[in-house]
C-alpha positions as CSV (number, residue, x, y, z in Angstrom):
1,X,26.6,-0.6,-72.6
2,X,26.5,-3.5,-75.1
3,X,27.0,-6.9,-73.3
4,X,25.5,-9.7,-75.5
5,X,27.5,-13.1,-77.2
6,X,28.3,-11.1,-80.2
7,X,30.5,-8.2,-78.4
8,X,33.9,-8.4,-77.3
9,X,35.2,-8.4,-73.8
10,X,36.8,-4.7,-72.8
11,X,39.3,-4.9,-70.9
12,X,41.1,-2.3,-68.2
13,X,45.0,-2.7,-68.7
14,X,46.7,0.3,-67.9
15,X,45.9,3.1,-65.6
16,X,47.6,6.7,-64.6
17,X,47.0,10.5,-63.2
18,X,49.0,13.3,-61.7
19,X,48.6,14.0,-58.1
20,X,45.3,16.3,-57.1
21,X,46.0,19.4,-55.7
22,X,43.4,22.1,-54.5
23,X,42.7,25.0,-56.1
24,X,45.2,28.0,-56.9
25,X,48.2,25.5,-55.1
26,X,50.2,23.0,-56.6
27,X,49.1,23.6,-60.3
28,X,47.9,27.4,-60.1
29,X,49.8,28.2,-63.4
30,X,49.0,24.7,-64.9
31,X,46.2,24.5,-67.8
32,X,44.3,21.7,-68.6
33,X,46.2,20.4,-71.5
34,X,49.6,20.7,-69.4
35,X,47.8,18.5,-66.9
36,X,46.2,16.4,-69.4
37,X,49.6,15.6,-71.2
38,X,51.4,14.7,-68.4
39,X,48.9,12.4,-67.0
40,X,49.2,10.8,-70.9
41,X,52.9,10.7,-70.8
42,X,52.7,9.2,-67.7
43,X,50.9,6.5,-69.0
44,X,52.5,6.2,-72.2
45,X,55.7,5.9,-70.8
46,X,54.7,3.2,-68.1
47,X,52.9,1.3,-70.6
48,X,55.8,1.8,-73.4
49,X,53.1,3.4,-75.8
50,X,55.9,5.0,-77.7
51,X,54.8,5.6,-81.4
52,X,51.6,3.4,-80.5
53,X,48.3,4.0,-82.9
54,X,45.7,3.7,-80.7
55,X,42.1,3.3,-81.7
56,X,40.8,6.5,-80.0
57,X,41.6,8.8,-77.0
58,X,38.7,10.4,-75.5
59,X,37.8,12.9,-72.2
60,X,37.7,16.3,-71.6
61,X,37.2,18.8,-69.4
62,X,34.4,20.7,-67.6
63,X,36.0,24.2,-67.5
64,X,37.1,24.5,-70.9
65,X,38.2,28.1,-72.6
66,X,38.3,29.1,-76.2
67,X,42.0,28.1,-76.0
68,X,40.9,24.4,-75.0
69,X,39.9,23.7,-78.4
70,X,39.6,20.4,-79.7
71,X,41.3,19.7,-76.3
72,X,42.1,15.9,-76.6
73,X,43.4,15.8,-79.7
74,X,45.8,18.8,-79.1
75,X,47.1,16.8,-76.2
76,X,47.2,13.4,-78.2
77,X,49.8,15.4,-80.4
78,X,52.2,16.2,-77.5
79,X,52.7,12.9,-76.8
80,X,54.6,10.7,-78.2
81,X,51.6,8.3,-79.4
82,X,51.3,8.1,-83.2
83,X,49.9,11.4,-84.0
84,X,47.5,9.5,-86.2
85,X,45.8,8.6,-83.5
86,X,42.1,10.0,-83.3
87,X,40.5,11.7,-80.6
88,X,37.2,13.8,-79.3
89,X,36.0,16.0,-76.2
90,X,33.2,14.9,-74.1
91,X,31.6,16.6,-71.2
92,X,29.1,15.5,-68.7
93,X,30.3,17.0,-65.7
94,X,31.5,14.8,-62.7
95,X,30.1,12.1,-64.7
96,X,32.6,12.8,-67.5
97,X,35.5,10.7,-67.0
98,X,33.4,7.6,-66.3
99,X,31.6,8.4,-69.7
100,X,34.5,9.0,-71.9
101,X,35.6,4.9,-70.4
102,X,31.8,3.7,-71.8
103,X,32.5,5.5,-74.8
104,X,35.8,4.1,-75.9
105,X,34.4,0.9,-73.9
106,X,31.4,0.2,-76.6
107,X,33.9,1.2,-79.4
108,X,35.8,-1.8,-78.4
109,X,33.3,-4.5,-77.7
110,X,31.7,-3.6,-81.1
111,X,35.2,-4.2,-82.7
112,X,35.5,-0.8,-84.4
113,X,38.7,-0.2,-82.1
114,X,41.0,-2.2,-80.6
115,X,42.7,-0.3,-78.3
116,X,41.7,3.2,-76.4
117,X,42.3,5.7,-73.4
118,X,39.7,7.5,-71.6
119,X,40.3,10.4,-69.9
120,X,39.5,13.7,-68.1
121,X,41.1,17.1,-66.6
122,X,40.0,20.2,-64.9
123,X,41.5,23.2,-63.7
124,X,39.7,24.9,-61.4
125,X,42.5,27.3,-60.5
126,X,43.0,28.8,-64.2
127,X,39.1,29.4,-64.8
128,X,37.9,31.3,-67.8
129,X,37.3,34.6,-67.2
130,X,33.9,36.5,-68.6
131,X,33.2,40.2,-68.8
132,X,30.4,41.9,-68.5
133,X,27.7,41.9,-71.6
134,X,28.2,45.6,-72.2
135,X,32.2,45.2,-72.9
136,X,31.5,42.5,-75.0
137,X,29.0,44.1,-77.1
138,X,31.6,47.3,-77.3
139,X,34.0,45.0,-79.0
140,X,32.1,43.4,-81.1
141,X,31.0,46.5,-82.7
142,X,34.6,47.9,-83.1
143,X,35.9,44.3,-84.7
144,X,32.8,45.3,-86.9
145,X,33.6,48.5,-87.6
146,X,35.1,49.7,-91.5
147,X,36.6,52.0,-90.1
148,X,39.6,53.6,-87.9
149,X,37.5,56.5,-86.8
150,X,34.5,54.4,-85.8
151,X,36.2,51.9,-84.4
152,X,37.8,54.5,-82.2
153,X,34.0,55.7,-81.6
154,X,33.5,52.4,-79.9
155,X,36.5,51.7,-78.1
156,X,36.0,55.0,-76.4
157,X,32.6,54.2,-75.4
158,X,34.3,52.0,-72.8
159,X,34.7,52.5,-69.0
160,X,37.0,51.3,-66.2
161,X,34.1,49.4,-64.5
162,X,33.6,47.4,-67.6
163,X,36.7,45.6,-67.2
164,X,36.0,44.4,-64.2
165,X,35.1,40.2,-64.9
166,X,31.8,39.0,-64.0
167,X,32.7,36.1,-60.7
168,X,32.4,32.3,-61.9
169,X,29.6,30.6,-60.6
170,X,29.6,26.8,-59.8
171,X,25.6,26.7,-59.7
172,X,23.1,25.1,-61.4
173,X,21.5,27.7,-63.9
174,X,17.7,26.5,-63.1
175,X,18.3,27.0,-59.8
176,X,21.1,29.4,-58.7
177,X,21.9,26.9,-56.1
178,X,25.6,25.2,-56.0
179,X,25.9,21.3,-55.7
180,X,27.1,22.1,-52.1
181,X,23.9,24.1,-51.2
182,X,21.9,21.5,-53.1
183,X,23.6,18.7,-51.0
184,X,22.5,20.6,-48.1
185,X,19.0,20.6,-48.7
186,X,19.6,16.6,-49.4
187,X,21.1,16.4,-46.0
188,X,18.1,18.0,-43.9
189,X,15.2,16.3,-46.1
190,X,17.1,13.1,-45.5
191,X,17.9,13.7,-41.9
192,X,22.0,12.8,-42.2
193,X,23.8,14.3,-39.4
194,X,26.9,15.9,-39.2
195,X,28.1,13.1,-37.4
196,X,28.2,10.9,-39.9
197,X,29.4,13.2,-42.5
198,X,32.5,13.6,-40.4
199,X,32.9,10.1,-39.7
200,X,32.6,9.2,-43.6
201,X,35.3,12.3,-44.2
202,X,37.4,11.1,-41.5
203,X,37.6,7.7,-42.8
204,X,38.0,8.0,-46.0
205,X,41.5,10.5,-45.1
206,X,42.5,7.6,-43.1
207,X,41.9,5.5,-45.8
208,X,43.8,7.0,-48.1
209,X,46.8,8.1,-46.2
210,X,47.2,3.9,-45.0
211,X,47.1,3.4,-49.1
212,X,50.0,6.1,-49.8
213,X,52.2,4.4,-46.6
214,X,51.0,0.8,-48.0
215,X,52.6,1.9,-51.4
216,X,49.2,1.3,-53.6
217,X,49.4,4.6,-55.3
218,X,53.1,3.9,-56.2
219,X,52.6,2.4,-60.6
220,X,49.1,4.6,-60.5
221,X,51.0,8.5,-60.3
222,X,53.6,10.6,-61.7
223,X,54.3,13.7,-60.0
224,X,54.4,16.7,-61.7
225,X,55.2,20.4,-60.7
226,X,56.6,19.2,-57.3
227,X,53.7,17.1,-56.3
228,X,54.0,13.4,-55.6
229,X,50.9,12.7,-53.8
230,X,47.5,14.4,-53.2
231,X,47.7,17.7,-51.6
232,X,43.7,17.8,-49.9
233,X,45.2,14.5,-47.9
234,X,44.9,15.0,-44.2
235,X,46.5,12.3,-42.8
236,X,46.6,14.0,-39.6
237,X,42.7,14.9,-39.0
238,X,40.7,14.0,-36.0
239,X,36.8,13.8,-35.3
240,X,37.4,16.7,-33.1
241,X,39.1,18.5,-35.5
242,X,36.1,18.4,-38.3
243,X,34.1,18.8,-35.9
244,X,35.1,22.6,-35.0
245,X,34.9,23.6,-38.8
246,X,31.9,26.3,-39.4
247,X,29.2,24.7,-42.4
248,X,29.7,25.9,-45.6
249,X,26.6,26.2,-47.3
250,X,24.1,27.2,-44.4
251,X,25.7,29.9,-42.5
252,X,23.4,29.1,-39.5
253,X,21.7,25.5,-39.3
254,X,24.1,23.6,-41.9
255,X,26.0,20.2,-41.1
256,X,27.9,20.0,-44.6
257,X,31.8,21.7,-44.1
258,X,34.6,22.2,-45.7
259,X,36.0,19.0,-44.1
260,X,33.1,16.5,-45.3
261,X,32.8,18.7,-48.8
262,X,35.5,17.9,-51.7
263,X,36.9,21.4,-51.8
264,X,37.8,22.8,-55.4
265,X,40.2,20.6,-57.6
266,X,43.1,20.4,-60.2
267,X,44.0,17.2,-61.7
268,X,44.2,15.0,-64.4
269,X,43.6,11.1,-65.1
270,X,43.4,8.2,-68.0
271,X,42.5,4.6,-68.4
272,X,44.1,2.1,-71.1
273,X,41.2,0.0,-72.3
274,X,41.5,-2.8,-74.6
275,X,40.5,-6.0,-76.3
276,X,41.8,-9.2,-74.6
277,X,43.2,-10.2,-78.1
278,X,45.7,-6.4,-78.0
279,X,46.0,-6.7,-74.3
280,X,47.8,-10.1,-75.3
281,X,50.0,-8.8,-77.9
282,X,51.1,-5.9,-75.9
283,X,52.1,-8.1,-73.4
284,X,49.6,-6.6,-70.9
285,X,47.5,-8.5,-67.9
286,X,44.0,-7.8,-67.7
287,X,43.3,-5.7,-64.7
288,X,39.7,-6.3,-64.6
289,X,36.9,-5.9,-67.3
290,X,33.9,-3.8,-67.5
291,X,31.0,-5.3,-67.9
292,X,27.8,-3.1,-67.2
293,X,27.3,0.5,-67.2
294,X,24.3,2.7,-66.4
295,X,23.6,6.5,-67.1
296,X,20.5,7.9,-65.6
297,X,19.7,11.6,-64.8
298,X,16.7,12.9,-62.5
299,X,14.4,16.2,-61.6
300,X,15.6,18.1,-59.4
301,X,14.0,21.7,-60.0
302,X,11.0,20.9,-58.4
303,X,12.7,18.3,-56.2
304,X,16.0,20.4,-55.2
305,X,16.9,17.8,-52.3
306,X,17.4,15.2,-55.4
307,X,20.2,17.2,-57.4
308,X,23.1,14.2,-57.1
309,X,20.6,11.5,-56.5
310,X,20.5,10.1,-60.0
311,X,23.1,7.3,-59.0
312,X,20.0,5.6,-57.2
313,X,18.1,5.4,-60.5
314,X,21.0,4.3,-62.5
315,X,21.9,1.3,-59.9
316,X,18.7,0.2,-60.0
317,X,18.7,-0.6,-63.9
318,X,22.0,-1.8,-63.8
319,X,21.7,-4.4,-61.0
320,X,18.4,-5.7,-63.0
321,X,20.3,-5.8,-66.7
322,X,22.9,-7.5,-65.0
323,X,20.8,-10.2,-62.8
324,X,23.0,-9.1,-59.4
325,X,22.1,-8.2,-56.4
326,X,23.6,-4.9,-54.4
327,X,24.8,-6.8,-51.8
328,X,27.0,-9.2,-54.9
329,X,30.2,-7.0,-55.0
330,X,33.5,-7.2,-53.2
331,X,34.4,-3.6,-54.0
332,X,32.4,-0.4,-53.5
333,X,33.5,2.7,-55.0
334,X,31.1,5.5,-54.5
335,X,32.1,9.6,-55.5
336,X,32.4,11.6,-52.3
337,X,31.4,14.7,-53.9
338,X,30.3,15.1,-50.8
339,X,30.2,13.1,-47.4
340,X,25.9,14.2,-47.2
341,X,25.9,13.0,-50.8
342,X,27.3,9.3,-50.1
343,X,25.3,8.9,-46.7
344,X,21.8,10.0,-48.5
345,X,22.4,7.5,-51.2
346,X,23.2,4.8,-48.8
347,X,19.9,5.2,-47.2
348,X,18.1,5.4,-49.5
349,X,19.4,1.8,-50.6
350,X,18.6,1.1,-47.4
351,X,15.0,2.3,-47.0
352,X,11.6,1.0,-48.8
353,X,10.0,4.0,-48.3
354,X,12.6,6.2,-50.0
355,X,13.5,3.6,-52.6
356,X,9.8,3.8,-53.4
357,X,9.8,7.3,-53.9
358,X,12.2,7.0,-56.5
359,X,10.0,3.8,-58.2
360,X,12.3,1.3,-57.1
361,X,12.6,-1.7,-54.2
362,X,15.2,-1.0,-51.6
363,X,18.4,-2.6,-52.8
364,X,19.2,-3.3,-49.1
365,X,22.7,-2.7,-46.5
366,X,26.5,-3.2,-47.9
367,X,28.8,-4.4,-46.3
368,X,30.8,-0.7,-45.3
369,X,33.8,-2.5,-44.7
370,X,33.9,-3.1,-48.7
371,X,33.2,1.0,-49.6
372,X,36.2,2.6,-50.5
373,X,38.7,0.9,-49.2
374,X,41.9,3.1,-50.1
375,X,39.7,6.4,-49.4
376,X,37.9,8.0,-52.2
377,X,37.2,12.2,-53.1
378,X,37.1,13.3,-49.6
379,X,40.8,12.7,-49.3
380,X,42.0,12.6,-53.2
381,X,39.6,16.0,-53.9
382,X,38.0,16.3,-57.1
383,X,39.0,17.9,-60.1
384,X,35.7,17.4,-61.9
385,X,36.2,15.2,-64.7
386,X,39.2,13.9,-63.6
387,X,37.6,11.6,-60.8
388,X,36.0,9.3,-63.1
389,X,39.9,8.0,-64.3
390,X,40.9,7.7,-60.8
391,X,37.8,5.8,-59.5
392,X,38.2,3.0,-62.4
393,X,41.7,2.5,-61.8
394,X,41.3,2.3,-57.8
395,X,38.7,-0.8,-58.7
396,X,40.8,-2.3,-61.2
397,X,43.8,-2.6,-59.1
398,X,41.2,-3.9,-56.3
399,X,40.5,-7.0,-58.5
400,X,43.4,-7.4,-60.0
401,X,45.2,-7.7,-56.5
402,X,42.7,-10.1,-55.3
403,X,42.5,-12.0,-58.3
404,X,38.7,-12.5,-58.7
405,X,35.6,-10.6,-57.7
406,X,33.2,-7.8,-58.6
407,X,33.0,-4.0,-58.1
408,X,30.2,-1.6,-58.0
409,X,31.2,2.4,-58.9
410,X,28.8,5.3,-58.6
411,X,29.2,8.7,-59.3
412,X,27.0,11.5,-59.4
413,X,26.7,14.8,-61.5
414,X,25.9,18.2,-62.0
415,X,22.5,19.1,-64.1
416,X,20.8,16.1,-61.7
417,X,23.0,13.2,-64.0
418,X,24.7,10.1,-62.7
419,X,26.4,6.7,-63.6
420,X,27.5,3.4,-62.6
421,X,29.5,1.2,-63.4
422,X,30.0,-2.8,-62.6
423,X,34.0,-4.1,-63.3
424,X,34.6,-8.2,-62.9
425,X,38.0,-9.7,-62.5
């Protein structure tokens, strides 16, 4: 991210999602640009956006179908924002909502906008779904067909096991493994127990549930389809209770579950960035700023114990562009993809030897009083590139309520890709 004397300050001002709820729930019949445009009317009419021309709204999705076309800018224009305003699709899996906030971020310290929302939605309940190669290739040739008798030739050539729909796979095509069976291997090669991945789980449920009773959520959510709060939430979960769930990944010797694993997710988020100068006009405090961001993406083919580990490379260059130290933060949010995943990267902070593995010094022990303090995906779940929105605005309410201060965000992707983030109040 550009940070030098000529660029301007970017500022977080406004901040808004729906409720997460797990897959084939809450939002079962809800697509991603329903979910989308109710997590931007939701800001829009907290903010009072109404008619607004905004520099740019960007995000996406990571399960798109053919209908998601030019998704953001189909959901800009069921809003009630000036349908002038411009907007684009990115993707970079979990890292995608994060990514979408650098990119209208730069756009506004270079001056080319003033005023933008970044954004991001999955569904994971309404997936797209493929058929086989043979059906597809059937139906092809009968669209090509001149024709009515040899298009009939084709259709004919069809059978009642070609309809069935080839599964969706969540797994990395180099390996065939998921990021749960990857996170497993992380976990053994690591050595993090099951202990601690239930005690991070636990925690972060407890977290989050004291947040909703404290009434932190309250100006950051509007329900939608009978959902006013996060539906993975288990306020009522004990040690004892995660600790009788079966693992997930390894049938037989695995610690990861589906009680320290984010399970699959629905949801929608944005962020209102802006220049201090439009932030002013619109009669908007500045939340916090953000002032240093680092993408960074790793091997993990060879290395398959390293698939979500890229957030350790990424910190590393950040910290040094930015002349701070790990330990120089108030606020730590990091992803819970999964409990293993958070764990692993704290050790490795922790460790020389590890750090040195990855060609970096240990960046040493935080303070774990300071890591996500109102609970984080464990608790919220994860609709892919919706977690990014919600992480930024967790921090920026952080600093904003204490008035001063620094926070560190890191979240890790799919395809061995990561990013962080540093926001200052």
């Amino acid at each position: 991210m550009l940070n030098n004397n000529q660029s301007r300050k970017v500022a977080v001002v406004g901040y808004n999602r729906i409720p997460f709820a797990r897959q084939n729930t809450a939002y079962a019949m809800a697509g991603n640009k329903d979910m989308m445009v109710a997590a931007l009317n939701g800001l829009i009419d907290r903010y009072k956006l109404q008619g607004q021309l905004l520099g740019e709204v960007a995000g996406g999705a990571v399960i798109k179908s053919s209908a998601d076309l030019n998704l953001m800018r189909e959901c800009v224009l069921s809003t009630s924002l000036d349908p002038a305003t411009p907007a684009c699709d990115l993707q970079q899996a979990c890292d995608t909502g994060i990514e979408s906030a650098v990119y209208v971020a730069n756009k506004i310290a270079l001056g080319q906008i003033d005023a933008g929302i970044a954004g991001g939605v999955d569904s994971t309940s309404q997936v797209p779904l493929l058929f086989g190669n043979r059906l597809t290739q059937i139906l092809l040739a009968a669209r090509r067909a001149k024709t009515t008798g040899e298009r009939l030739k084709q259709i004919l050539k069809i059978r009642i096991k070609d309809w069935a729909p080839a599964p969706p796979e969540n797994v990395e095509p180099r390996t065939g493994l998921s990021m749960g069976g990857h996170t497993e291997i992380s976990a053994k090669y690591y050595g993090i127990t099951r202990e601690e991945q239930d005690q991070l789980s636990y925690e972060s449920h407890q977290k989050m549930a004291k947040a909703y009773d404290e009434g932190f959520f309250n100006d950051m959510i509007t329900p939608f389809m009978g959902l006013d709060r996060d539906n993975n939430l288990r306020r009522d979960t004990t040690l004892e209770k995660l600790a009788k769930l079966k693992p997930a990944f390894d049938k037989v010797n695995g610690t990861m579950t589906a009680g320290n694993s984010t399970p699959l997710t629905d949801g929608a988020s944005c962020v209102l960035l802006a220049s201090e100068d439009w932030a002013k006009e619109h009669n908007l405090p500045v939340l916090a700023y953000i002032t240093f961001a680092e993408l960074a993406a790793i091997e993990y083919v060879k290395d398959q114990q390293n698939l979500l580990l890229s957030p350790i490379t990424a910190s590393n260059r950040m910290l040094k562009k930015a002349g701070l130290t790990l330990q120089d933060f108030d606020f730590y949010e990091i992803h819970e993809a999964f409990a293993a995943q958070v764990a692993t990267t704290l050790k490795i902070w922790e460790s020389e030897e590890l750090s040195k593995t990855f060609g970096y010094p240990a960046l040493g022990k935080i303070d774990r009083s300071k890591l996500n303090v109102k609970g984080s995906s464990l608790a919220a779940a994860h609709p892919f590139a919706a977690t990014g929105g919600r992480i930024i605005a967790t921090m920026a309410k952080l600093l904003h309520q204490k008035g001063s201060g620094r926070g560190f965000i890191s979240v890790c992707a799919a395809g061995g890709q990561g990013i962080t983030m540093i926001m200052e109040k």
